[in-house]
Backbone as CSV, one residue per row, in Angstrom:
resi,resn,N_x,N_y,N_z,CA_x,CA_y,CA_z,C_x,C_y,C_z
1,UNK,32.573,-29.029,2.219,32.222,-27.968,1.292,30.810,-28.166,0.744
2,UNK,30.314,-29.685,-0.080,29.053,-29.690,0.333,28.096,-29.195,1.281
3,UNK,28.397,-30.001,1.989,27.443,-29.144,3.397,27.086,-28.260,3.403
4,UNK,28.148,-27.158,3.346,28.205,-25.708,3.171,27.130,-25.172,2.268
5,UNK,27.454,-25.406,0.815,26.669,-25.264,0.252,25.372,-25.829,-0.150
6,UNK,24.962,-26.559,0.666,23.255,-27.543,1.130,22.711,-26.066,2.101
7,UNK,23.918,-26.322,3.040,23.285,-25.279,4.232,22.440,-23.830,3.407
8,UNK,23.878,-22.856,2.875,23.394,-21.773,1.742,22.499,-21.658,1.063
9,UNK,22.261,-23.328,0.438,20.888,-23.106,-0.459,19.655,-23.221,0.258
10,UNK,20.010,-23.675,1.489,18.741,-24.059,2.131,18.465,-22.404,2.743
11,UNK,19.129,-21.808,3.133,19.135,-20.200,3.801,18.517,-19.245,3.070
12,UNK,19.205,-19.562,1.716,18.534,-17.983,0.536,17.032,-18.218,0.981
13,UNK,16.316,-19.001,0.420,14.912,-19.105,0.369,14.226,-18.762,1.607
14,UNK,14.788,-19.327,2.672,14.394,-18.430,4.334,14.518,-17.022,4.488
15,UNK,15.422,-16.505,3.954,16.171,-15.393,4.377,14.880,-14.398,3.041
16,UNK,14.640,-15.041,1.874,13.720,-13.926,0.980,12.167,-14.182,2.050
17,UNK,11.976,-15.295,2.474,10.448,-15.156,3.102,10.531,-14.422,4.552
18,UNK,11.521,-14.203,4.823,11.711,-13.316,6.366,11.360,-11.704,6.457
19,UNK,11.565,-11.301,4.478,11.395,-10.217,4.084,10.062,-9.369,4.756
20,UNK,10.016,-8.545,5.480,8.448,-8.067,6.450,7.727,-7.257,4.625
21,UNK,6.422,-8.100,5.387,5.270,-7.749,4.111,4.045,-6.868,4.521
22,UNK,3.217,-5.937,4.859,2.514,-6.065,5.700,1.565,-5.399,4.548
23,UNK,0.348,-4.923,4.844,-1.095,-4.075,3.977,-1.767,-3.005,5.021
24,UNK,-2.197,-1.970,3.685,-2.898,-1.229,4.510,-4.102,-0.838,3.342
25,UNK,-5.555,-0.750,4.282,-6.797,-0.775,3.427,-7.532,0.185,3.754
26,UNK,-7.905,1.076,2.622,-9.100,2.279,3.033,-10.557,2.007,2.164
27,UNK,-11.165,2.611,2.408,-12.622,2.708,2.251,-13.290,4.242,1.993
28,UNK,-14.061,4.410,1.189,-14.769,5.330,0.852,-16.184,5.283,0.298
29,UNK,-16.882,5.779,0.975,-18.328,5.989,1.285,-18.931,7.005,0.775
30,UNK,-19.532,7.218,-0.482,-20.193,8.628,-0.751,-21.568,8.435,-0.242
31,UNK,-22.121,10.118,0.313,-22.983,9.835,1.068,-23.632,11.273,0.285
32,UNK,-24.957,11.008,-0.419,-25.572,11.966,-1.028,-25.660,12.828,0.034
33,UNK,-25.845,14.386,-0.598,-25.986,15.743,-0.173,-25.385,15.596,1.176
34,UNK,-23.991,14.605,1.693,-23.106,15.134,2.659,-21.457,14.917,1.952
35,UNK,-21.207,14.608,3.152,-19.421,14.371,2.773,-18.953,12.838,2.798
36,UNK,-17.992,12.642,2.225,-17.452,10.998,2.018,-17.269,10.995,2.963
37,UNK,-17.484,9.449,3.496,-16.956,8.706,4.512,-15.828,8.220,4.124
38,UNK,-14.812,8.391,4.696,-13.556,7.786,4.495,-13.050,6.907,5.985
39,UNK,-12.854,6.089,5.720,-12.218,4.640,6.779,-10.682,4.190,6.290
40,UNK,-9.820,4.000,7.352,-8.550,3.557,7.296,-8.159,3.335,8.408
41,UNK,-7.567,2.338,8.722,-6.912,1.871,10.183,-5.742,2.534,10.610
42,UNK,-4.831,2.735,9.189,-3.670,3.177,9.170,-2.837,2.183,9.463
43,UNK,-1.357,2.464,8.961,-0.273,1.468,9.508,1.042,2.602,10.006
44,UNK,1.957,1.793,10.768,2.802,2.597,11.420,4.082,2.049,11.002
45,UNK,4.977,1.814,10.276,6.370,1.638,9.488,7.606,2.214,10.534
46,UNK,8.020,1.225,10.591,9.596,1.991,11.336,10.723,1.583,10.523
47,UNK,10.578,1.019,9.394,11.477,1.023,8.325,11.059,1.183,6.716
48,UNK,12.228,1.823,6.063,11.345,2.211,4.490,10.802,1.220,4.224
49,UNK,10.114,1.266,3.488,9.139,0.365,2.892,8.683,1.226,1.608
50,UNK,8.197,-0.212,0.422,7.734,0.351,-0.717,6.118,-0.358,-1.472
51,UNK,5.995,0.327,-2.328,4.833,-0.418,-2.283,4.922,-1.017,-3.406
52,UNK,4.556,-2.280,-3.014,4.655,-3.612,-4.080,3.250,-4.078,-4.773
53,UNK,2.216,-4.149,-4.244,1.381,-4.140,-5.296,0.153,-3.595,-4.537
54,UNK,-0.976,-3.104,-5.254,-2.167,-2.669,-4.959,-3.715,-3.136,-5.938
55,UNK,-4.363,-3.380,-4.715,-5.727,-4.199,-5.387,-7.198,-3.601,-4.753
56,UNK,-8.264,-3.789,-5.560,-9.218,-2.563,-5.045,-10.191,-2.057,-6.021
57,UNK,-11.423,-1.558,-5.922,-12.240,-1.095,-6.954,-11.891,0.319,-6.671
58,UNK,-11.436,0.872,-7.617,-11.121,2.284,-6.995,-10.449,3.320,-8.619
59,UNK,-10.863,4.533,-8.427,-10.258,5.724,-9.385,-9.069,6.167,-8.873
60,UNK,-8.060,5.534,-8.630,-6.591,6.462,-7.856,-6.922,6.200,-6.293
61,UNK,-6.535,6.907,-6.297,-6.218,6.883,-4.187,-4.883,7.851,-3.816
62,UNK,-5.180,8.433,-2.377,-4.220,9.229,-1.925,-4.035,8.426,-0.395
63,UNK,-2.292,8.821,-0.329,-1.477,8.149,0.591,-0.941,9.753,1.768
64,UNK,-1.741,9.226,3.026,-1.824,10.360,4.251,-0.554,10.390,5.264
65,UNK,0.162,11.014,5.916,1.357,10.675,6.945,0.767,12.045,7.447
66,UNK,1.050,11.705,8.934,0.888,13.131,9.884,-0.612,14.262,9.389
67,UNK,-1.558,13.443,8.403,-2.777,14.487,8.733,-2.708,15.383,6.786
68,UNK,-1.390,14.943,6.295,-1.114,15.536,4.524,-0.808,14.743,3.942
69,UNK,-0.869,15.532,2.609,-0.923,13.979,1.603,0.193,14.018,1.242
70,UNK,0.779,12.764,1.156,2.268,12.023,1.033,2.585,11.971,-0.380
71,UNK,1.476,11.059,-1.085,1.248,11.620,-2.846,0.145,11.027,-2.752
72,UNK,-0.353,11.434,-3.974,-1.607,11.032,-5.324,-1.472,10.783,-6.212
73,UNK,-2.161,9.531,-6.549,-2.482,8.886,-7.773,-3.687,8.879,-8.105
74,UNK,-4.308,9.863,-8.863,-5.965,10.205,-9.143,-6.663,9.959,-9.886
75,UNK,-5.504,8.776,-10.790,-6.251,8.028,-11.667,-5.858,6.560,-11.443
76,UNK,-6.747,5.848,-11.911,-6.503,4.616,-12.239,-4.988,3.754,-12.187
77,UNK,-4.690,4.393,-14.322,-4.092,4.516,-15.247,-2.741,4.549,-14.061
78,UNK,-2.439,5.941,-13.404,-1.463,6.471,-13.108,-1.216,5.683,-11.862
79,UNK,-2.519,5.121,-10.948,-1.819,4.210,-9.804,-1.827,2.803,-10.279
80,UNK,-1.840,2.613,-11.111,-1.327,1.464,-11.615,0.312,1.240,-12.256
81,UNK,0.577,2.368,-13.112,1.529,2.622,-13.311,2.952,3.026,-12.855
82,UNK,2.622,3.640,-11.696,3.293,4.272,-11.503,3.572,4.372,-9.847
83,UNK,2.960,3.730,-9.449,2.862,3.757,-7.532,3.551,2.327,-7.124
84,UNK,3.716,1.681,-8.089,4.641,0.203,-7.369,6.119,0.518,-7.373
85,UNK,6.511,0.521,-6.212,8.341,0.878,-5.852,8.138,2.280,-5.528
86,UNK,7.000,2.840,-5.424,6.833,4.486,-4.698,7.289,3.883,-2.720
87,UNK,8.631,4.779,-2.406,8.659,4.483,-1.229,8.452,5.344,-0.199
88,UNK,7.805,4.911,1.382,7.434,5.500,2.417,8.205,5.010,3.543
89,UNK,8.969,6.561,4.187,9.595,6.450,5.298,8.830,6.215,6.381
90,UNK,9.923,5.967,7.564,9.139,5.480,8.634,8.110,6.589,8.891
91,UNK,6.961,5.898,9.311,6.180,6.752,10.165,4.428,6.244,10.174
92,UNK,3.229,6.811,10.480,2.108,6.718,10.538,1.314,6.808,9.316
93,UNK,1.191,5.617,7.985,-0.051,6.226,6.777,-1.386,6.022,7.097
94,UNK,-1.851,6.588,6.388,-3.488,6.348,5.905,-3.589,6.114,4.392
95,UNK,-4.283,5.322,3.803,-4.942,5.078,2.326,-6.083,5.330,1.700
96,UNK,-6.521,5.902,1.176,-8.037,6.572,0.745,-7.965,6.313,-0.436
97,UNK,-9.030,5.751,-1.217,-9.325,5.551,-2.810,-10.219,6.446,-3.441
98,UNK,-10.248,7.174,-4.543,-11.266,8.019,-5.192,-12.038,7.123,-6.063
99,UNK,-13.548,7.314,-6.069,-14.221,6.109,-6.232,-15.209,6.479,-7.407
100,UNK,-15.172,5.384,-8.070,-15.287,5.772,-9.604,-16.755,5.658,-10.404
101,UNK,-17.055,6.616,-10.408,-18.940,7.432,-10.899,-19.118,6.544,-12.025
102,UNK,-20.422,5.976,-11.525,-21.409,6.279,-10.547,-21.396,5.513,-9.612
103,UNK,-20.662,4.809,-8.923,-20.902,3.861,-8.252,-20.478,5.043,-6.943
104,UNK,-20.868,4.297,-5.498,-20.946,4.818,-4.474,-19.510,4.421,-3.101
105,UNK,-19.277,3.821,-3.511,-18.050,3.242,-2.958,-16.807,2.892,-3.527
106,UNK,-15.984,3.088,-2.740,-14.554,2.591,-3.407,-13.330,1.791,-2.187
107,UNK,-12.252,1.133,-2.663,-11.544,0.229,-1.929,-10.446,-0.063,-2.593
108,UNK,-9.074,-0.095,-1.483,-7.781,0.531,-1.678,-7.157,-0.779,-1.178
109,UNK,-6.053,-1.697,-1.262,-5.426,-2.314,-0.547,-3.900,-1.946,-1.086
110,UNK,-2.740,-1.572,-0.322,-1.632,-1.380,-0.608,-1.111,-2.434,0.219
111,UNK,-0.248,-3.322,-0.666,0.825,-4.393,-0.079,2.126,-3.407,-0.024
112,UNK,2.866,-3.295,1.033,4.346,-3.012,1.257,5.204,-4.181,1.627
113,UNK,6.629,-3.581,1.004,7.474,-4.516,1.465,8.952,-3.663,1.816
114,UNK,9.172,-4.454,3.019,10.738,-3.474,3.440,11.552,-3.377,2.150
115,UNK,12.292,-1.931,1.970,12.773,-1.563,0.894,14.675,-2.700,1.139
116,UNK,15.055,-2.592,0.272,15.976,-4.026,-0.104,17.295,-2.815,-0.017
């Protein structure tokens, strides 16, 4: 019965780091008298997933699937608040940050983690 429970305790702690973690990072480029450059690699999810934390110089940011926006957080304040445990079904995102005047650039990192 020991054993048993050596084995168990030794498992939980494997079994939480097995949890899939992965990131996805955008970029934004203002480019006087044209249009933002926006950069994202995108990630591709085949299981829910949520988003666990986000880091970045950035005014909000919007979250893309199939080419539309999935949601927005257009402030700060509000993607800070309010976008951790926001979850995304399977499929193809993009991440874009709105980037905060006057500065010329901005930067998005979203950590996900498979939803529990």
């Amino acid at each position: 019965m020991k054993r048993l429970m050596a084995i168990i305790l030794f498992l939980i702690p494997l079994a939480a780091m097995a949890q899939k973690r992965i990131t996805v990072s955008g970029y934004q480029d203002r480019i006087p008298n044209a249009n933002a450059e926006l950069r994202c690699d995108g990630v591709r999810i085949t299981r829910t997933m949520e988003i666990d934390s986000i880091s970045g110089y950035h005014n909000g940011f919007w979250i893309t699937k199939s080419g539309r926006i999935e949601k927005a957080y257009w402030t700060l304040r509000q993607a800070t608040d309010s976008s951790i445990g926001y979850e995304l079904k399977p499929g193809f995102y993009y991440v874009y940050p709105n980037v905060i005047l006057p500065s010329d650039t901005a930067t998005i990192t979203l950590w996900l983690r498979e939803k529990k």
